[in-house]
BAVO-385011 format. One record per residue (C-alpha): residue in three letters; residue number from 1; x, y, z. Coordinates in Angstrom, 3 decimals, padded with zeros to 6 digits. Example, Ala and Ser with C-alpha at 12.3 -4.5 7.8 and 13.67 -1.06 7.14 Angstrom:
BEGIN
<pt "ALA"; 1; <012.300; -004.500; 007.800>>,
<pt "SER"; 2; <013.670; -001.060; 007.140>>,
***
This chain:
BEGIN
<pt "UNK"; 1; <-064.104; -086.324; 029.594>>,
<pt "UNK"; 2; <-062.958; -089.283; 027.695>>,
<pt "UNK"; 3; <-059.324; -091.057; 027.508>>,
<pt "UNK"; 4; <-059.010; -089.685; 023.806>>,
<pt "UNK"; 5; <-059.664; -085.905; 025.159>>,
<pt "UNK"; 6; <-057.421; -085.616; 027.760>>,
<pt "UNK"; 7; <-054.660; -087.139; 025.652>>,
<pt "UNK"; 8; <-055.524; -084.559; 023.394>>,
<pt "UNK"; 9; <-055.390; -081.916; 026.094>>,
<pt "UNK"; 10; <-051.869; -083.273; 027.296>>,
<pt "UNK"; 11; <-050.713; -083.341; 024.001>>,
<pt "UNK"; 12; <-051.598; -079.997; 022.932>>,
<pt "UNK"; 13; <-049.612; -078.475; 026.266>>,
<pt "UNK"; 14; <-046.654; -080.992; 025.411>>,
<pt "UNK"; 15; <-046.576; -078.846; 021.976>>,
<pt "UNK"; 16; <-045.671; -075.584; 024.068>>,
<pt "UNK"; 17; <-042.933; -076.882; 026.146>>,
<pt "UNK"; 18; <-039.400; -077.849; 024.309>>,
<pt "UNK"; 19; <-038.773; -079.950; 026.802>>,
<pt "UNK"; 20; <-040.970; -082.350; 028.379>>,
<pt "UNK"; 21; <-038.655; -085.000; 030.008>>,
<pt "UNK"; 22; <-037.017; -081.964; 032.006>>,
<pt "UNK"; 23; <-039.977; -079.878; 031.999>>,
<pt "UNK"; 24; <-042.884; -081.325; 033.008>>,
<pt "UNK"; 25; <-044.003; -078.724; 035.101>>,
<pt "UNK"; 26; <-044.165; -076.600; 032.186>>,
<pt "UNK"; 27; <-046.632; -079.119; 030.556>>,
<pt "UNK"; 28; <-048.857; -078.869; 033.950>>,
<pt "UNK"; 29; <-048.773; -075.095; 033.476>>,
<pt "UNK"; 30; <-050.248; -075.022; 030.373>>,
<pt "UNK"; 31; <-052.461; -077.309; 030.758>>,
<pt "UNK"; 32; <-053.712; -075.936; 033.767>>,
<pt "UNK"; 33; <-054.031; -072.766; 031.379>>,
<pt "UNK"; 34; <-056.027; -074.268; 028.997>>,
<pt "UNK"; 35; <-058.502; -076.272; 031.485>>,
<pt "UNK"; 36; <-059.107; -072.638; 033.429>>,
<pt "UNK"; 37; <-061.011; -071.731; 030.108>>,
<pt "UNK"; 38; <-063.082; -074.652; 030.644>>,
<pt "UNK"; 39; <-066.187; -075.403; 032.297>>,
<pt "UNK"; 40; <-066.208; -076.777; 035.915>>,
<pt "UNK"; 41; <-067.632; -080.073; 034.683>>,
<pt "UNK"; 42; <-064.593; -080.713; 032.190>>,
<pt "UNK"; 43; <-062.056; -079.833; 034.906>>,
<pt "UNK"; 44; <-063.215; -082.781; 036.879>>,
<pt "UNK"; 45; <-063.674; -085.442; 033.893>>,
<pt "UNK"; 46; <-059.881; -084.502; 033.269>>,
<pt "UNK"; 47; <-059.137; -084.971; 037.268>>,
<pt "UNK"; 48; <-061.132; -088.360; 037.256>>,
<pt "UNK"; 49; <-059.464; -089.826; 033.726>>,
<pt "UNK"; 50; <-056.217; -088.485; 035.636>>,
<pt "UNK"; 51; <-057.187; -090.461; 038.769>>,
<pt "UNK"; 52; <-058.048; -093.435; 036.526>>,
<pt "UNK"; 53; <-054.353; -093.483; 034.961>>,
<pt "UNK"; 54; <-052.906; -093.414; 037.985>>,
<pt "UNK"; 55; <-054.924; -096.392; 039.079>>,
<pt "UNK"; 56; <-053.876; -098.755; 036.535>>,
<pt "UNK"; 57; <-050.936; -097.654; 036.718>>,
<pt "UNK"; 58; <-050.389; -098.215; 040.090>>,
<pt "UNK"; 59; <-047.919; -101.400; 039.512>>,
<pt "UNK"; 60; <-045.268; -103.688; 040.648>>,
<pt "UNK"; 61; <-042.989; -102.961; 037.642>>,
<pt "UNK"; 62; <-043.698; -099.435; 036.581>>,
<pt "UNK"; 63; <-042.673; -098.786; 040.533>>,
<pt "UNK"; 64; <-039.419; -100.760; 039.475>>,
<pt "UNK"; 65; <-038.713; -098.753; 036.816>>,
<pt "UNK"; 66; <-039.297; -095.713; 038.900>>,
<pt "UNK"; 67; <-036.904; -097.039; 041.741>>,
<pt "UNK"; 68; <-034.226; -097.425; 039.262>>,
<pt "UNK"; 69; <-034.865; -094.046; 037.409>>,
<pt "UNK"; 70; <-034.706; -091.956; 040.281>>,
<pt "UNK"; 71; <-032.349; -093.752; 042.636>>,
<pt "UNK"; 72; <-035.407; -094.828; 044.665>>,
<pt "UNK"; 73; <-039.176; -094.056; 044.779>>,
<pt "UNK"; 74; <-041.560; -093.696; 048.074>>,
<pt "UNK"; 75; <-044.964; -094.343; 047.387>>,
<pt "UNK"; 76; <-045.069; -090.345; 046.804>>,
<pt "UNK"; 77; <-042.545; -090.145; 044.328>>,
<pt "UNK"; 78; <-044.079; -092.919; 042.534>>,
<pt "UNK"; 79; <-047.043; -090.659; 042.565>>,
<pt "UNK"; 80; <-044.944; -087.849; 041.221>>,
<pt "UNK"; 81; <-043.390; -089.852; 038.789>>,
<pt "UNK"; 82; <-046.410; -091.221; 036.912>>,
<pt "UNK"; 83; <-046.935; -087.795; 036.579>>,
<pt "UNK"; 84; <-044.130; -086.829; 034.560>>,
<pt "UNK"; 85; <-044.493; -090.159; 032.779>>,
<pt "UNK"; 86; <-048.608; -088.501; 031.582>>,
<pt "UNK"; 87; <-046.279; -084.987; 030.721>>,
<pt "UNK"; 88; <-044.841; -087.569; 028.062>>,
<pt "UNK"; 89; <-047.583; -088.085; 026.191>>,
<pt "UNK"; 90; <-049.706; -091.048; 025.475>>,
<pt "UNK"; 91; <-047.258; -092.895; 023.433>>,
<pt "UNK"; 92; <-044.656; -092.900; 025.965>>,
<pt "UNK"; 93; <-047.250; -094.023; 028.802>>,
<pt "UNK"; 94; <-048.676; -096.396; 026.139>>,
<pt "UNK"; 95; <-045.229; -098.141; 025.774>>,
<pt "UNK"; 96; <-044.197; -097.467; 029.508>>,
<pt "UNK"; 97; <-047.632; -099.753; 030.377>>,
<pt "UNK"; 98; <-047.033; -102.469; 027.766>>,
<pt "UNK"; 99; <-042.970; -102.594; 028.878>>,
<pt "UNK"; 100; <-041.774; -100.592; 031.405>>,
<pt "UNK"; 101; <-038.201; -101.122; 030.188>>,
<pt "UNK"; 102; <-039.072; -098.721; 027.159>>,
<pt "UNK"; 103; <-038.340; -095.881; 029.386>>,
<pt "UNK"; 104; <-034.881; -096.208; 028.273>>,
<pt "UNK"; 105; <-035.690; -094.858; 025.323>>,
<pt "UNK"; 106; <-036.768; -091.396; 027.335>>,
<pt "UNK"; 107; <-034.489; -091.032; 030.026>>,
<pt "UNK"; 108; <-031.230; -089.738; 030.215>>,
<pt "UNK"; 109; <-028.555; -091.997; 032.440>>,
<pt "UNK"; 110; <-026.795; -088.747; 032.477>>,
<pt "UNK"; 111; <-027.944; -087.204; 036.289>>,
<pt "UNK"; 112; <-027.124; -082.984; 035.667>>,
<pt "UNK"; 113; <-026.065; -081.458; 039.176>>,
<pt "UNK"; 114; <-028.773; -081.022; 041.162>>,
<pt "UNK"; 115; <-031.032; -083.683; 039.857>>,
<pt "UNK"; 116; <-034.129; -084.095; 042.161>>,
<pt "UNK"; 117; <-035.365; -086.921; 040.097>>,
<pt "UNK"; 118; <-037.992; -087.264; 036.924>>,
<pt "UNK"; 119; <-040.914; -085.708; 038.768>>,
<pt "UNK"; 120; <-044.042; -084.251; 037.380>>,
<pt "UNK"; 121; <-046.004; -083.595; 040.760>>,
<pt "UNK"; 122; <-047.260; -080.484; 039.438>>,
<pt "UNK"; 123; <-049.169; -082.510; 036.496>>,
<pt "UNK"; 124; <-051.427; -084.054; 039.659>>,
<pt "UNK"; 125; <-052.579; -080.832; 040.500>>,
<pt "UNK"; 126; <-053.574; -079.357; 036.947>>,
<pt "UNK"; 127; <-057.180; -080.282; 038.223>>,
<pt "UNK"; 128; <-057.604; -078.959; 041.358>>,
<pt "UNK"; 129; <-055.404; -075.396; 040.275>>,
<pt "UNK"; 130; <-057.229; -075.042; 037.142>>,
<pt "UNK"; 131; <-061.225; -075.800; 038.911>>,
<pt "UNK"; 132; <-059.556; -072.952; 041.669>>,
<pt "UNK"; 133; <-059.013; -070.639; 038.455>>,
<pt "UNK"; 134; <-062.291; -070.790; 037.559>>,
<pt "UNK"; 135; <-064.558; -070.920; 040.060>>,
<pt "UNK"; 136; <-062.726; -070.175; 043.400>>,
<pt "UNK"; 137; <-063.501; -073.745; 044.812>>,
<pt "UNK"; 138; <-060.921; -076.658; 045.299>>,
<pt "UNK"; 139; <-062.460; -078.210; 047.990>>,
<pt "UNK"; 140; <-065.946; -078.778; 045.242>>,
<pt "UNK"; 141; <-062.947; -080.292; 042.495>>,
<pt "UNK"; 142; <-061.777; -082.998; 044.881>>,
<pt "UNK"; 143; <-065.188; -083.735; 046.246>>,
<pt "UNK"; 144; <-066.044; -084.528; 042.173>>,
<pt "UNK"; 145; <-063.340; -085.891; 041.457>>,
<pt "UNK"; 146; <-063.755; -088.900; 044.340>>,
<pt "UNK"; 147; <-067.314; -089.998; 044.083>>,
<pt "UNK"; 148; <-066.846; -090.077; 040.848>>,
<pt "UNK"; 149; <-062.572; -091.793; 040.529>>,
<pt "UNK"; 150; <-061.826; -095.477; 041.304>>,
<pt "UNK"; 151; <-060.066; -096.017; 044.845>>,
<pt "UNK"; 152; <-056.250; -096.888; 044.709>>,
<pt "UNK"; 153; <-055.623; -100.693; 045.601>>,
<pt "UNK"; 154; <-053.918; -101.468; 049.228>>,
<pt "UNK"; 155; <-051.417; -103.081; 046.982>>,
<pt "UNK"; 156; <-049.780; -102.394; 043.287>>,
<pt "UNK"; 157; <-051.376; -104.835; 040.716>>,
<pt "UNK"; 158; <-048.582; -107.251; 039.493>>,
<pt "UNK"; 159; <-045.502; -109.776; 041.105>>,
<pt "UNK"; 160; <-044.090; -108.177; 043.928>>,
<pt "UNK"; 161; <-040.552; -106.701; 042.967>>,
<pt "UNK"; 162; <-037.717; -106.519; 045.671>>,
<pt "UNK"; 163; <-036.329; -103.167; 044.828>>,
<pt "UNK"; 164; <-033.243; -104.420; 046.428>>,
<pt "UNK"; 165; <-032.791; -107.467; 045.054>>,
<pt "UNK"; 166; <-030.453; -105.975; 041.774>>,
<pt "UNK"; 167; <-030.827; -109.686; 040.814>>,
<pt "UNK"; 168; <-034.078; -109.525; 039.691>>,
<pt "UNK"; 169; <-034.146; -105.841; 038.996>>,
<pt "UNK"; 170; <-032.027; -106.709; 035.995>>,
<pt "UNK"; 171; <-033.714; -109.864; 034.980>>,
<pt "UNK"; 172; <-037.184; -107.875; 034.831>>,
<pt "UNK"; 173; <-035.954; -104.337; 033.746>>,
<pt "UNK"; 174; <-032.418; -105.390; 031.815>>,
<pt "UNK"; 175; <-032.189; -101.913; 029.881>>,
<pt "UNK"; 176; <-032.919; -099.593; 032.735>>,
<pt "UNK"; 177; <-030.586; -101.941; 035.333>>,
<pt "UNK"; 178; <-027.821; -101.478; 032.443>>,
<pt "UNK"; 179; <-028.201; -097.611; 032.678>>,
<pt "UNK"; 180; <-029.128; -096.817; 036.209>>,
<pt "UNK"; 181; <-027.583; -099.613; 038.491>>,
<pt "UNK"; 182; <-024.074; -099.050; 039.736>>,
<pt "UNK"; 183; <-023.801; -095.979; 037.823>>,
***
C-alpha cells in the first residue's frame, strides 16, 4: 500500500466519526472495519506505511509538542500520541511535521474532567486487529509487517529538547507553551 492509499483509508474512517480530536478510537474502529474486508496483503502494506510514519516521525520536537499537550509524554505515550495525530488526517500530520506548533490550531487548552491525554493507541493496532479479523493470525501480521518496516532510531531525529527547560520549550514551541504551560 502506498502513502496516498492509506491517507485515503484514514480519511474515509475520519468521515464516520464527528469527532476525531476526542475520538480517535472511533477512527481506529472503522478503519479496522474497513481493512477486515481486505486482503491479508493490504492489511500489512497499511501496518508497514503505519510503521513508516511513525518512523519519521519519531522526533525531538513533535515529542515537545507532545510533552506540552499532554502534561508529559513517555516514550509510550509519544507512541500513542502520533497515533491520534494519523486519526487527524494527513493535513494535520502534514502541518504537525512541517511545524509542530500548528497543533494549536487542533487542540483544545481546555482539559474536560477526566482527561487521560490526546491518545490514539488504538489507531496502532488497526493492523494487527483487522489481519486477526480476517484470517485468525496476528502473530503472521507482525512478522510482515517487520521484515518488511524500517527499525525505529536509538534516538529521535532532530536537536535534543529539555522537556524541562520551559525556557526553550517556549522559544521552540511559543503557541503551544502559551496554551499549555502554567495553565
Amino acid at each position: 500500500m502506498d502513502r496516498d492509499g492509506f491517507w485515503g483509508l484514514v480519511e474515509d474512517a475520519r468521515a464516520s466519526v464527528d469527532d476525531t480530536v476526542a475520538d480517535p478510537d472511533g477512527v481506529a474502529d472503522a478503519l479496522t472495519k474497513v481493512l477486515g474486508a481486505a486482503e491479508a496483503e493490504e492489511i500489512v502494506g497499511f501496518g508497514t506505511e503505519l510503521a513508516r510514519l511513525q518512523v519519521e516521525s519519531y522526533r525531538w520536537d513533535l515529542w515537545a509538542a507532545a510533552y506540552l499537550i499532554n502534561s508529559g509524554a513517555s516514550e509510550d505515550g509519544f507512541d500513542s500520541f502520533r497515533g491520534w495525530l494519523i486519526a487527524q488526517g494527513r493535513e494535520v500530520w502534514d502541518a504537525a511535521l512541517a511545524d509542530p506548533d500548528s497543533l494549536a490550531d487542533v487542540v483544545d487548552e481546555d482539559r474536560p474532567e477526566g482527561f487521560e491525554g490526546f491518545d490514539g493507541e488504538g489507531m496502532l493496532h488497526v493492523g494487527s486487529h483487522a489481519y486477526k479479523n480476517a484470517t485468525g493470525d496476528e502473530a503472521a501480521y507482525w512478522k510482515a509487517v517487520d521484515a518488511e518496516a524500517p527499525d525505529t532510531p536509538d534516538l529521535p531525529a532532530g536537536e535534543e529538547i529539555d522537556f524541562d527547560d520551559e525556557d526553550d520549550l517556549e522559544a521552540r514551541l511559543p503557541r503551544l507553551a502559551a496554551l499549555y504551560l502554567n495553565a
